[in-house]
C-alpha positions as CSV (number, residue, x, y, z in Angstrom):
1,X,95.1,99.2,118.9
2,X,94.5,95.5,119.8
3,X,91.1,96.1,121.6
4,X,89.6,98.1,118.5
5,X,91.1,96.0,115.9
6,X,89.2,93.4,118.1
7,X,85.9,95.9,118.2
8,X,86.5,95.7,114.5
9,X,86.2,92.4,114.0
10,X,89.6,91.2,112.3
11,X,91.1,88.3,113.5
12,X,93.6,85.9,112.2
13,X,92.8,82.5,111.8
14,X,93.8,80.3,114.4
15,X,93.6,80.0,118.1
16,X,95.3,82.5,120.3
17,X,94.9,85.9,121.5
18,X,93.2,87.0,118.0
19,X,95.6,90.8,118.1
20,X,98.9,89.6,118.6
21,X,97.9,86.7,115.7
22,X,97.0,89.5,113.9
23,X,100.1,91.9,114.7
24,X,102.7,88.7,113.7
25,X,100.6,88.7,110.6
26,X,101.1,92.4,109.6
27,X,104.5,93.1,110.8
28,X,105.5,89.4,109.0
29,X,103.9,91.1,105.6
30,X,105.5,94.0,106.0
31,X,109.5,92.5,106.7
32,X,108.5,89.6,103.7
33,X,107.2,92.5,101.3
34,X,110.7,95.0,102.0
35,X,112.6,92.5,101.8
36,X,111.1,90.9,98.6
37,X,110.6,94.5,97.0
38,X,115.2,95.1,98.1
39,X,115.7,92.2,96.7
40,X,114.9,94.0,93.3
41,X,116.1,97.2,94.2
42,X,119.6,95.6,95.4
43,X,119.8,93.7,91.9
44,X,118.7,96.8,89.9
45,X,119.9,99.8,91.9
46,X,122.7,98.4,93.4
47,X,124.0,95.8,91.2
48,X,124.1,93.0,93.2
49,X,123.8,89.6,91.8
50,X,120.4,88.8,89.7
51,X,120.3,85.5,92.0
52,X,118.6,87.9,94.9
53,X,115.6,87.9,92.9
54,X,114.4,84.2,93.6
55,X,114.3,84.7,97.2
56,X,113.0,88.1,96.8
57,X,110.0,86.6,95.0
58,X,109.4,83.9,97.8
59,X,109.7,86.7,100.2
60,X,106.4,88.4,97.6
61,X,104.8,85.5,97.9
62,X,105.4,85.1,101.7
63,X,104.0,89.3,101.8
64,X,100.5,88.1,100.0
65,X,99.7,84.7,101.6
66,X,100.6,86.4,105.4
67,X,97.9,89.1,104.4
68,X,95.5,86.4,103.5
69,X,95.4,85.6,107.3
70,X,93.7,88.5,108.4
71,X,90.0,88.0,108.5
72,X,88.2,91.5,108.3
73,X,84.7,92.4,107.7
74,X,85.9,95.1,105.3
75,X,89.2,94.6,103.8
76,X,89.8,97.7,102.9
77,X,90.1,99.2,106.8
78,X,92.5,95.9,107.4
79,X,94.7,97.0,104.6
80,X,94.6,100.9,105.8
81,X,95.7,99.6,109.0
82,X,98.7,97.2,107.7
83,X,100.0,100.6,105.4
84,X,100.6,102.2,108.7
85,X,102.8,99.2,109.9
86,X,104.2,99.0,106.5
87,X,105.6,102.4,106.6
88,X,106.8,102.4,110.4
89,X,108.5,99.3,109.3
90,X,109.8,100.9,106.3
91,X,111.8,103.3,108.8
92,X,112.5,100.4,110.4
93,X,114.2,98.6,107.7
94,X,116.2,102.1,106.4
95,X,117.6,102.2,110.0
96,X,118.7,98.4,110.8
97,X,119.6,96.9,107.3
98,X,120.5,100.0,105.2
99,X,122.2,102.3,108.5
100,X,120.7,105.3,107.5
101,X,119.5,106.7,110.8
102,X,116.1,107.9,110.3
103,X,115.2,111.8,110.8
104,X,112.6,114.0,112.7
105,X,110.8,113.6,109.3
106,X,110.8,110.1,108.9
107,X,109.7,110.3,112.5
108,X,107.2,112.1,112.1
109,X,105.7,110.7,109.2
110,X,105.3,107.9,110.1
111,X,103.8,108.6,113.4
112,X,101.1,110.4,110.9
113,X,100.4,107.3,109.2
114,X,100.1,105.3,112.2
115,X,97.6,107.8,113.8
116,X,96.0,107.6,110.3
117,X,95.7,103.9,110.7
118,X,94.2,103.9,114.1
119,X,91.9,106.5,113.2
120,X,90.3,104.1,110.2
121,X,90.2,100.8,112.2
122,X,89.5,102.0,115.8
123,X,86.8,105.0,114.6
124,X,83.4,104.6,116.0
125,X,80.8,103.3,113.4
C-alpha cells in the first residue's frame, strides 16, 4: 500500500519516508477521532462524567488537523483510503479498550473495507 499511495501522489508534509509519514497520520486520525467520538458515547451512553467531553473534543480537533497533513492530488481517494484504516481501527479499539473480542464478521468486514481502500488508491489511472 505504501508504494501506490506513493504512485498516487499523497504525502505528508515533512521529510521522511513520505508512507510511513503518511500511515502515523491516518492511524493517528483514526485513534484521536474514536477516542474523541467515546468520549461522547461514554458520557451519553454510559454515564460517565460530562468532564470526558473536553478531552474528547481536543481529541476531534486532534482527528481534523492530523488529516490536514496528508497532501493528495484528489482528496477524496486519501479520505477512501483513511475509512479503511478507520474501520480496521474501529475493530481495533472494540477489542483493546472495550474487551469485546471481535468476530469472523467484524473480521471480515473489515478486511472488505481495506481491500476497498486499496482498490481506490492503488487502481491504475
Amino acid at each position: 500500500m505504501f508504494v501506490s499511495a506513493r504512485r498516487c501522489s499523497i504525502q505528508v508534509l515533512g521529510v521522511g519516508d513520505p508512507g510511513m509519514k503518511t500511515t502515523f497520520a491516518f492511524f493517528g486520525a483514526a485513534l484521536a477521532e474514536i477516542a474523541g467520538c467515546f468520549a461522547f458515547w461514554a458520557w451519553l451512553r454510559l454515564g460517565k462524567p460530562a468532564w470526558l467531553i473536553a478531552p474528547g473534543i481536543a481529541s476531534l480537533i486532534l482527528f481534523a488537523y492530523l488529516l490536514t497533513l496528508v497532501d493528495s492530488a484528489a482528496a477524496g481517494r486519501a479520505y477512501a483510503t483513511y475509512g479503511g484504516i478507520y474501520i480496521l481501527s474501529s475493530i481495533a479499539w472494540l477489542w483493546l479498550v472495550e474487551g469485546v473480542r471481535p468476530d469472523r464478521w467484524d473480521i471480515t468486514g473489515a478486511a472488505l473495507c481495506l481491500i476497498g481502500a486499496a482498490v481506490i488508491i492503488a487502481g491504475p489511472r
